[in-house]
C-alpha positions as CSV (number, residue, x, y, z in Angstrom):
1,X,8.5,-163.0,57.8
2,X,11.6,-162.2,55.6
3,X,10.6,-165.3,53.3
4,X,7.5,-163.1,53.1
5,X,9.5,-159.9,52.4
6,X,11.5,-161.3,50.0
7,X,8.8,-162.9,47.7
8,X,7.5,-159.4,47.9
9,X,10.2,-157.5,46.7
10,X,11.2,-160.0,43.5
11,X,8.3,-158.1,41.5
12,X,9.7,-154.6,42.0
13,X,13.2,-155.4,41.4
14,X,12.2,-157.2,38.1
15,X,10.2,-153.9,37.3
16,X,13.3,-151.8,38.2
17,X,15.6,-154.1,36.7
18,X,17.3,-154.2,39.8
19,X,19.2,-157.5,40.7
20,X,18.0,-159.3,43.4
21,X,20.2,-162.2,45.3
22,X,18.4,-163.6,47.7
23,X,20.5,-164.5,50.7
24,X,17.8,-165.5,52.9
25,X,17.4,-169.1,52.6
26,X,21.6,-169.7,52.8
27,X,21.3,-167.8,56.6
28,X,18.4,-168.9,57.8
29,X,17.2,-172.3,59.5
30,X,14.8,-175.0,58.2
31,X,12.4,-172.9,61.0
32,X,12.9,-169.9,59.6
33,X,14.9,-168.4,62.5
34,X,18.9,-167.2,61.4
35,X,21.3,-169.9,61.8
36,X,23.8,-169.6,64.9
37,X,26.3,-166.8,64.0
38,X,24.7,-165.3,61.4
39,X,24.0,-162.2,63.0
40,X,25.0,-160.1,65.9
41,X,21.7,-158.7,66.9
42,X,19.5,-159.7,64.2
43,X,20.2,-156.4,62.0
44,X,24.4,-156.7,61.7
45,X,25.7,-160.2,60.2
46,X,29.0,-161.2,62.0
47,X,31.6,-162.3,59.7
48,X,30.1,-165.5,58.8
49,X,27.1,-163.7,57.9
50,X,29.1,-161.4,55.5
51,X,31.1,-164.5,54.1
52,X,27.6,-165.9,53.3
53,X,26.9,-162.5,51.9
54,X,29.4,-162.4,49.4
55,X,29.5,-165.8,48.5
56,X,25.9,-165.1,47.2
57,X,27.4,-161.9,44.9
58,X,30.8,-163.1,44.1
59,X,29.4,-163.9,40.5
60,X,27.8,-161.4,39.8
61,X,30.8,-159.1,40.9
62,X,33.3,-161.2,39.2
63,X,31.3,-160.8,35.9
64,X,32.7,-158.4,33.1
C-alpha cells in the first residue's frame, strides 16, 4: 500500500515542483511491513524512525 501511495504521488509533486524524498523503502521490510522500531503506532516514527527521516533530507537541507 504505501509503495502504492508513493508511486502515486511522484507525478504530482513533479507537476508542483514539489520535492519528493522517498523514505519508504529505508523503513520498511523486504515484506512491505515497517521495520521493528520504526514506528510507534504505525502513524508516529520513534526516534529511529526520525533519524531515518532526516538522514533521507540532510542533503537537501544542507544545500545552499
Amino acid at each position: 500500500m504505501f509503495l502504492h501511495y508513493t508511486q502515486l504521488m511522484k507525478p504530482f509533486a513533479a507537476q508542483q515542483q514539489i520535492t519528493l524524498v522517498d523514505i519508504g523503502l529505508a523503513m520498511l521490510a523486504p515484506d512491505g511491513n515497517f521495520l521493528w522500531g520504526m514506528m510507534l503506532d504505525f502513524t508516529h516514527p520513534t526516534y529511529k524512525g526520525y533519524q531515518v527521516w532526516a538522514d533521507a533530507i540532510k542533503t537537501l537541507v544542507d544545500a545552499p
